[in-house]
C-alpha positions in Angstrom: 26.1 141.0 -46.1 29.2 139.9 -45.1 29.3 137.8 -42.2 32.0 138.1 -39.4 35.0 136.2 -39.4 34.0 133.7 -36.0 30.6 133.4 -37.3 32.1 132.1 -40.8 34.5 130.4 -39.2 32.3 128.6 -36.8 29.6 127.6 -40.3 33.2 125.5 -41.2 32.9 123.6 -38.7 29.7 122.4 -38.0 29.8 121.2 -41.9 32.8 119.8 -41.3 31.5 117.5 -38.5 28.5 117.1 -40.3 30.5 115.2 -43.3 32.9 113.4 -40.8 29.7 111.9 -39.3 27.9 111.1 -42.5 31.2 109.5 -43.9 31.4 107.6 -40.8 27.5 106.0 -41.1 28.0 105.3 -44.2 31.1 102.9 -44.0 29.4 101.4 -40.9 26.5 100.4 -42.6 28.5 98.9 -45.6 30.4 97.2 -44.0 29.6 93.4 -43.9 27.8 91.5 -40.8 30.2 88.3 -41.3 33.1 90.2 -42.2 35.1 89.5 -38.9 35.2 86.4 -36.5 34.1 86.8 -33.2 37.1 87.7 -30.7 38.6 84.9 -28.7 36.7 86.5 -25.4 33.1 86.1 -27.4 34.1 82.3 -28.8 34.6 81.3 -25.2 32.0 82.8 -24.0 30.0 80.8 -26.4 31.3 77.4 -25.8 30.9 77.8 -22.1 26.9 78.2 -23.1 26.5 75.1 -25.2 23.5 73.8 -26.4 20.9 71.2 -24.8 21.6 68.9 -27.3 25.4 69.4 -26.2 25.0 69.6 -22.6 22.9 66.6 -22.7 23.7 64.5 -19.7 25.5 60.8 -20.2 25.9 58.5 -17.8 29.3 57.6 -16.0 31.6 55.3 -18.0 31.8 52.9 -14.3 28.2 52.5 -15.3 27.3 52.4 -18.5 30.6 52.3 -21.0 30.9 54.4 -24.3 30.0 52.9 -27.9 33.7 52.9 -28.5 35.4 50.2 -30.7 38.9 48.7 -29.6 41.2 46.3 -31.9 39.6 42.7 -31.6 40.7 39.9 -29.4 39.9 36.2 -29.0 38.4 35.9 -25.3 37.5 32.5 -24.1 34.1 32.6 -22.1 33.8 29.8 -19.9 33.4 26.7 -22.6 33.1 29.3 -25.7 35.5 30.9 -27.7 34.1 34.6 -28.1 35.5 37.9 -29.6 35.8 41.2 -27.7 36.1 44.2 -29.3 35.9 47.4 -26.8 31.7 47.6 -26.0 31.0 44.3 -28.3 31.3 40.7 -27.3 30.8 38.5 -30.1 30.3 34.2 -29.9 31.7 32.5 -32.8 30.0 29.3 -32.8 26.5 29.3 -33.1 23.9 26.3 -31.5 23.3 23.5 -33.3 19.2 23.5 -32.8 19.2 27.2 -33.9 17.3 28.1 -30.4 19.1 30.0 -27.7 18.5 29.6 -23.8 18.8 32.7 -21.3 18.4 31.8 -17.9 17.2 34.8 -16.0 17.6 35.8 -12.6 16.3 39.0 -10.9 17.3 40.7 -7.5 19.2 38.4 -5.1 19.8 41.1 -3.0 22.4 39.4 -0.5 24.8 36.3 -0.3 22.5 34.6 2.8 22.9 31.0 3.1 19.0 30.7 1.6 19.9 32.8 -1.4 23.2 30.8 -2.0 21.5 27.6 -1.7 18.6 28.8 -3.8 20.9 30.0 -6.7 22.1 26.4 -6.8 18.5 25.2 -7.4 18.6 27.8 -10.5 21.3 26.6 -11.8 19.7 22.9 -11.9 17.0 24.7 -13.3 18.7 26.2 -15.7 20.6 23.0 -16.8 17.6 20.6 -17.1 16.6 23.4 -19.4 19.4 23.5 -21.6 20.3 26.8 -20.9 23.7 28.5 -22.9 23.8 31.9 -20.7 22.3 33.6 -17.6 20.7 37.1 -17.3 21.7 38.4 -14.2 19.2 41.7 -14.3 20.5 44.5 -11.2 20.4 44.0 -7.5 23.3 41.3 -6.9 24.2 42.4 -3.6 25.2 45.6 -1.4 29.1 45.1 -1.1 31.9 44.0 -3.4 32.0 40.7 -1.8 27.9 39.6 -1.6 28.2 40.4 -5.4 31.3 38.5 -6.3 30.1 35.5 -3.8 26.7 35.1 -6.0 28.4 35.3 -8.9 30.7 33.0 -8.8 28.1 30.7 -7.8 26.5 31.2 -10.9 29.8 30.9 -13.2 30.6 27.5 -11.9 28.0 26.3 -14.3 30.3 27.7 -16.7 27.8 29.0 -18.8 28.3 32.8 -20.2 27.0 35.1 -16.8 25.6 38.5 -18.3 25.5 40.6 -15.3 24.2 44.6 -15.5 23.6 46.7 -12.3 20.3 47.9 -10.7 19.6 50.4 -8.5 20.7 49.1 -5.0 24.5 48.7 -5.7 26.8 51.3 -5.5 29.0 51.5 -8.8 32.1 51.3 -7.5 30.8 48.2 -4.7 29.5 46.7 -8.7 32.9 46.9 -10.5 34.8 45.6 -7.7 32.8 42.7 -7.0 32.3 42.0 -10.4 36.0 41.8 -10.9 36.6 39.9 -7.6 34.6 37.2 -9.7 36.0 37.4 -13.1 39.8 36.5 -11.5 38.1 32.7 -10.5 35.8 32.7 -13.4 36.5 34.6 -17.2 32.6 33.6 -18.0 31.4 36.9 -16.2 30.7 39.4 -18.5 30.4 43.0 -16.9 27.0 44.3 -19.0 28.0 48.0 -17.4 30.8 47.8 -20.1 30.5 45.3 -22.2 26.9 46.8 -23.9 25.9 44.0 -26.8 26.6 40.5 -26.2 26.0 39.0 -30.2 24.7 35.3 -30.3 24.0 33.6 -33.6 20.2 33.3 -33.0 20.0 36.9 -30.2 21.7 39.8 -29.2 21.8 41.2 -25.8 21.8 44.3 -25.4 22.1 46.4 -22.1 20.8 49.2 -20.3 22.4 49.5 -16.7 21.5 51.9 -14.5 18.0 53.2 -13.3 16.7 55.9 -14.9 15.2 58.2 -11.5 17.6 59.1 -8.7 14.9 58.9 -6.3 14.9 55.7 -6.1 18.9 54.9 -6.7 19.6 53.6 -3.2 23.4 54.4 -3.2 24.3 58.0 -3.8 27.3 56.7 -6.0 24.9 54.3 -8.0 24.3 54.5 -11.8 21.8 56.8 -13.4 21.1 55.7 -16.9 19.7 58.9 -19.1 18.0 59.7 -22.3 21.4 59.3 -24.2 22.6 56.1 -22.5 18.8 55.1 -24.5 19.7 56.7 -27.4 22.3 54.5 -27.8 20.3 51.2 -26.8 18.1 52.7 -29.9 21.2 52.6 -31.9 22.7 49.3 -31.1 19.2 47.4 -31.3 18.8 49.0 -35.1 22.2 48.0 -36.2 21.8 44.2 -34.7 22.2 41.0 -36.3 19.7 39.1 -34.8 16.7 39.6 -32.5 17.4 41.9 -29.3 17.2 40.9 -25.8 16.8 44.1 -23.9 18.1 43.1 -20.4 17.8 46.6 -17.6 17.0 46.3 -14.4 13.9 48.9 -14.7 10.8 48.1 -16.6 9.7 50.1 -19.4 6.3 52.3 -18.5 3.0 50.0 -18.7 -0.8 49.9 -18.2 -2.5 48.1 -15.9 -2.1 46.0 -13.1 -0.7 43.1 -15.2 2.3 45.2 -16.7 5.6 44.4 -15.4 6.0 47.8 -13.5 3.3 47.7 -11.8 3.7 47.8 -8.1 1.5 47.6 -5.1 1.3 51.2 -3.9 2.6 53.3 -7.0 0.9 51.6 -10.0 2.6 51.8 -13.4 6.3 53.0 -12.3 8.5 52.1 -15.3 10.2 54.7 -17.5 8.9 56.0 -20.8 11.4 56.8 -22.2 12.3 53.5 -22.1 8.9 52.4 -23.8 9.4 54.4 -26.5 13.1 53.8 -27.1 11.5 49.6 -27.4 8.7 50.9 -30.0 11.2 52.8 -32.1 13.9 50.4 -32.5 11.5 47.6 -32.3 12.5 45.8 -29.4 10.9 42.4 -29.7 12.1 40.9 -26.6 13.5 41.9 -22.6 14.0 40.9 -19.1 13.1 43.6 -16.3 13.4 42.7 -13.0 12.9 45.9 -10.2 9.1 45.4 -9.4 9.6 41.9 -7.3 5.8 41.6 -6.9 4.9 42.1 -10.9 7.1 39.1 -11.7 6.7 35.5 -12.4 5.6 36.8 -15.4 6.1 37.4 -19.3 4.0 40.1 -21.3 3.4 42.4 -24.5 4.8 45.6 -24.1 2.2 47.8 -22.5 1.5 45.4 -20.4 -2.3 44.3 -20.9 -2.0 40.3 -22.2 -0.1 38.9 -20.4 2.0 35.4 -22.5 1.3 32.2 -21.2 4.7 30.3 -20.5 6.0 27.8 -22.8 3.8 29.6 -25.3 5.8 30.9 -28.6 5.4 34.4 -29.2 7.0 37.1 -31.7 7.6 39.5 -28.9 7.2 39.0 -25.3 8.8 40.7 -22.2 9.8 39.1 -19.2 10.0 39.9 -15.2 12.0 36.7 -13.8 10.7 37.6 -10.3 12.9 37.8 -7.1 15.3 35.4 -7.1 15.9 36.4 -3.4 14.1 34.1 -0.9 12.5 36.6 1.3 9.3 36.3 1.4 7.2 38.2 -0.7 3.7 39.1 -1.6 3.3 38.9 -5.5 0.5 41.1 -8.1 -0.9 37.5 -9.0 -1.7 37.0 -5.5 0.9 33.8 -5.1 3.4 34.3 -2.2 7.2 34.3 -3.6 10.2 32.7 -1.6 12.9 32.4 -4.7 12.4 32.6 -8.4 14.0 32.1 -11.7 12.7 31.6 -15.6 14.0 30.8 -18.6 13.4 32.9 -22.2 14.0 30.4 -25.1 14.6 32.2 -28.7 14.3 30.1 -31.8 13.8 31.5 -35.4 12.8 35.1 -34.1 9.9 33.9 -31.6 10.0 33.5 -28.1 8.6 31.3 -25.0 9.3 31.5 -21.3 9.0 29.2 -18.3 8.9 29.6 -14.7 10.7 28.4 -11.6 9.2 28.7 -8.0 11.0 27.6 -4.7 8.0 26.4 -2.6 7.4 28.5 0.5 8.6 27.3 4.2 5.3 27.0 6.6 7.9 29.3 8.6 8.2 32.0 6.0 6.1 34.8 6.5 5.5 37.0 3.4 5.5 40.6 3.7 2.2 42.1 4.1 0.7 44.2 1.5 -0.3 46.8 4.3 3.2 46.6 5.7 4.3 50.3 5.9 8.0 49.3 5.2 6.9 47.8 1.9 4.8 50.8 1.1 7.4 53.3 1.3 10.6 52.2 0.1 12.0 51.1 -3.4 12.4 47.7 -4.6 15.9 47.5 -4.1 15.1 47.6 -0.1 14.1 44.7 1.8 10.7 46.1 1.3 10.2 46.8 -1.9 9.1 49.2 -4.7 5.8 49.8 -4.0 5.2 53.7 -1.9 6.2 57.0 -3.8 5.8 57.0 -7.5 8.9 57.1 -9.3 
């Protein structure tokens, strides 16, 4: 039968579409996944969603300075020639006993006539002791000019002054007082930039900063963050010598004789920071925030704790407040000023102490003081309240 002409012409076409269609599928399906490069509208899109590794926070450069190598220059730190290479400060000349002598000094807190005149006693402590640098570990004051005014106490000893910031100063208060210092006296070393100090027989290395901003008293003060450890990791692995950890916080510990362990919060230090010492095999530090767990040198978890003047292979150290306020301390002792000293000699280490005898007048702040229980360390009161 002979169809009719719209009916034929109609059967055209639907076969015609039919074959456009099937042409069409079939190209799209061969065609290659990778073929083209996403437009330039996609590739942004994808670099405005990085990924966590690349988003990763770091912390400001005012507070802790990038691993970042500059040409070399011969730097003369108070009676020692030294070379400074962006991050790196190297000292040429090494001792002739083969021991090196750290004095360290914890919060200070404020340029009052007590703490001024107590810094001096340090520094006789520090010279009867032989000392060839001082730790300065984080709280140095709350303005530009308490912190320069301590420290340049300190430098007239002329010994190498290793300074890194805690969590009471603000940074830019830090930088500016630090500076105010190093135009009197060249032997301040900022440890907020300048992150490994390289002695013959140690290496200091730095983490500045605290690591939770609850407990950052300034809202411009310095964070310190996984990365900022990531690179204490790195430095500590690539060292010459043994490492000298110096950060204001204490790694995480167990126990009421661990160096983080304060009054109302227990174990407050930072785990990450434990386990950045574990990996890179951290031998040796100085940690200074929990006032009342100081006077004291441990292992790292914090459960034997190393008698002074006692060499060990590792051993880390709280200093204790070297402010004069009175204070109530773990061991039970009352504290009105203290300092230590960490000796290093053929990759062992010994401490010793340094008390300032209470006043009858002093009176220490009370355990059951509310103050005390409820604000951080770097308060007149103390670390001891909220967890951190």
């Amino acid at each position: 039968m002979k169809l009719p002409r719209l009916t034929c012409l109609w059967f055209r076409l639907a076969a015609a579409a039919v074959l456009a269609l099937s042409s069409s599928a079939c190209r799209e399906h061969s065609k290659p996944v990778t073929s083209e490069a996403p437009s330039s509208a996609v590739a942004g899109s994808l670099r405005l969603s990085p990924s966590p590794a690349q988003a990763e926070a770091r912390a400001l450069k005012e507070c802790a300075a990038p691993l970042e190598v500059t040409a070399a220059s011969q730097v003369q730190i108070g009676n020692r020639r030294a070379t400074l290479a962006g991050f790196k400060l190297s000292f040429e000349v090494p001792s002739r006993s083969g021991q090196i002598v750290f004095g360290a000094l914890g919060p200070i807190n404020e340029d009052s006539a007590a703490n001024l005149a107590a810094l001096k006693k340090y520094l006789k402590f520090f010279a009867d002791e032989k000392a060839d640098a001082i730790l300065v570990s984080g709280d140095v004051g709350e303005t530009p000019s308490a912190i320069a005014h301590a420290l340049k106490v300190l430098a007239a000893s002329k010994l190498p002054v290793l300074v890194v910031t805690g969590n009471r100063e603000c940074r830019a208060d830090f930088a500016e007082g630090v500076a105010e210092a190093q135009k009197e006296f060249k032997n301040v070393v900022n440890l907020n930039q300048v992150r490994e100090v390289e002695f013959a027989e140690a290496t200091v290395i730095s983490l500045p900063g605290y690591h939770d901003p609850n407990f950052i008293n300034c809202a411009t003060g310095c964070r310190y963050y996984p990365s900022t450890i990531d690179e204490v990791v790195h430095l500590a692995l690539s060292a010459k010598s043994p490492v000298v950890l110096i950060s204001h916080g204490p790694p995480r510990g167990e126990g009421s004789q661990a160096l983080d362990y304060a009054i109302s919060g227990g174990n407050v230090g930072d785990e990450q920071l434990t386990r950045a010492i574990r990996e890179a095999k951290i031998r040796f530090g100085v940690f200074s925030n929990i006032k009342e767990a100081g006077a004291r040198a441990t292992d790292l978890e914090g459960t034997t704790v190393m008698p002074a003047e006692k060499p060990a292979p590792s051993l880390y150290l709280n200093p204790g407040p070297a402010d004069t306020t009175p204070w109530d301390m773990n061991d039970g002792s009352k504290s009105a000023g203290m300092a230590a000293v960490l000796a290093i000699k053929e990759g062992q280490a010994s401490w010793r102490p340094f008390r300032i005898a209470p006043t009858q007048k002093a009176s220490p702040i009370s355990r059951k003081d509310p103050g005390h229980a409820a604000r951080p360390s770097s308060t007149k009161a103390g670390l001891t309240g909220k967890k951190p």
